[in-house]
N, C-alpha and C positions, 0 to 999 in steps of 0.2 A: 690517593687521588687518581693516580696512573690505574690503578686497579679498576677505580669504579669504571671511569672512561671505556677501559676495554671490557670490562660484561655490560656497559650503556649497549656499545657498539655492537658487541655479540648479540645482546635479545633483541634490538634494532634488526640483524642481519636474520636473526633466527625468528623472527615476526614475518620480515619479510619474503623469505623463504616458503614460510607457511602459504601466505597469497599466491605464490604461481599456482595456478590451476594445473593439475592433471585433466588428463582426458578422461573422461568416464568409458566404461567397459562398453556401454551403447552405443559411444563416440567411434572407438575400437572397432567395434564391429561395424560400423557401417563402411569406415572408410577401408579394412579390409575388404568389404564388400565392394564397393566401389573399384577395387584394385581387380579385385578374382572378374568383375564383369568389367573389365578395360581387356582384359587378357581373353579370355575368350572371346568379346569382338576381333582380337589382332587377330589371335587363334582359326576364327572363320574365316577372315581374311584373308590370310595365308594357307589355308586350306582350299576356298575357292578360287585363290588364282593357280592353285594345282590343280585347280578340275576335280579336287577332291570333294565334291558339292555334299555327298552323303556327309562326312566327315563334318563338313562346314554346315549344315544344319543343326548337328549336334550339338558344335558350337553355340551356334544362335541361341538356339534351346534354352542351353544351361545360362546363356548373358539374361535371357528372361525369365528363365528361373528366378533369380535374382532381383533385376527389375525388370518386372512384367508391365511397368510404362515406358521403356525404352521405344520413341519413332524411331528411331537408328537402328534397334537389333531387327525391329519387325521388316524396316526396308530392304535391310541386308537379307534378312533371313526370306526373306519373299523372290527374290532375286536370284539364291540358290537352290530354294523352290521351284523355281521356273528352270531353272538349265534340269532339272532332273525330270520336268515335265510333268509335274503334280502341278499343275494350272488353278484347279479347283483351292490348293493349300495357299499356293502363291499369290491367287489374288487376295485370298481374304487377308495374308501376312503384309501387300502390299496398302491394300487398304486399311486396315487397321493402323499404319503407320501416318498417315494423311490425319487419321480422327481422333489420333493421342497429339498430331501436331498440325493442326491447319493450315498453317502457313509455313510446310516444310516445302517449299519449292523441288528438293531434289528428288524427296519421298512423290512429288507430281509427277517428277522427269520417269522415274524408273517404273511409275504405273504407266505410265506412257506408253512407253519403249514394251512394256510386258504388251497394252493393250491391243498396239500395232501387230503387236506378233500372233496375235490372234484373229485379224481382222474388220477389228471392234474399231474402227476408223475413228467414228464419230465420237466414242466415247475416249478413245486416246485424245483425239483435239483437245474436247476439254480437259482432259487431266492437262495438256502441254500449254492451254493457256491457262492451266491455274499456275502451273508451274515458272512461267513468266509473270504470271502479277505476283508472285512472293519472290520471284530471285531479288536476290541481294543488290543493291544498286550503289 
């Protein structure tokens, strides 16, 4: 009787066993993926506040390599676009960030701040009041 009880319990335990899911190898990779582009955002980060902005593009690069819908990598990466003074690169990186995410308030601020630096007044306002009707409240 003791016997049966313990192999009940066993194919019970070994049935249930079976149910936990694994990750699938797609799963795997993605969220390796997701890890390798967290790191190269920090990676740029930490490179552009060395002033290392070439370096920190590279960065960027490779996080869109990755995902090429990142509003984050293109903000970033538009922003060490501009301290290196490719304007022409920078804008398109800053603006492509706004149209993967329309309502990125910050991605308004730093087109902003790029636009003024150029003397582009008018069209910095409006990026600065888009960038107020999506901040966070």
């Amino acid at each position: 009787m003791i016997s049966h009880v313990v192999a009940v319990l066993l194919t019970l335990a070994l049935t249930a066993g079976a149910g936990l899911a694994q990750p699938s190898a797609s799963q795997v990779v993605k969220e390796k993926s997701e890890v390798a582009f967290r790191e190269y955002l920090k990676s740029g980060n930490y490179l552009a506040g060395e002033a290392k902005y070439q370096d920190a593009v590279a960065a960027y690069r490779k996080a869109l390599s990755i995902n090429p819908d990142s509003h984050e990598a293109y903000s970033l990466l538009g922003a060490a676009l501009a301290q290196l003074g490719d304007n022409r690169e920078a804008e398109a990186a800053l603006r492509k960030a706004v149209a993967l995410k329309p309502d990125y308030a910050e991605g308004y601020y730093h087109l902003g701040h790029f636009l003024k630096s150029l003397n582009r007044h008018a069209e910095a306002e409006e990026a600065f009041r888009k960038a107020k009707q999506y901040q966070r409240r």
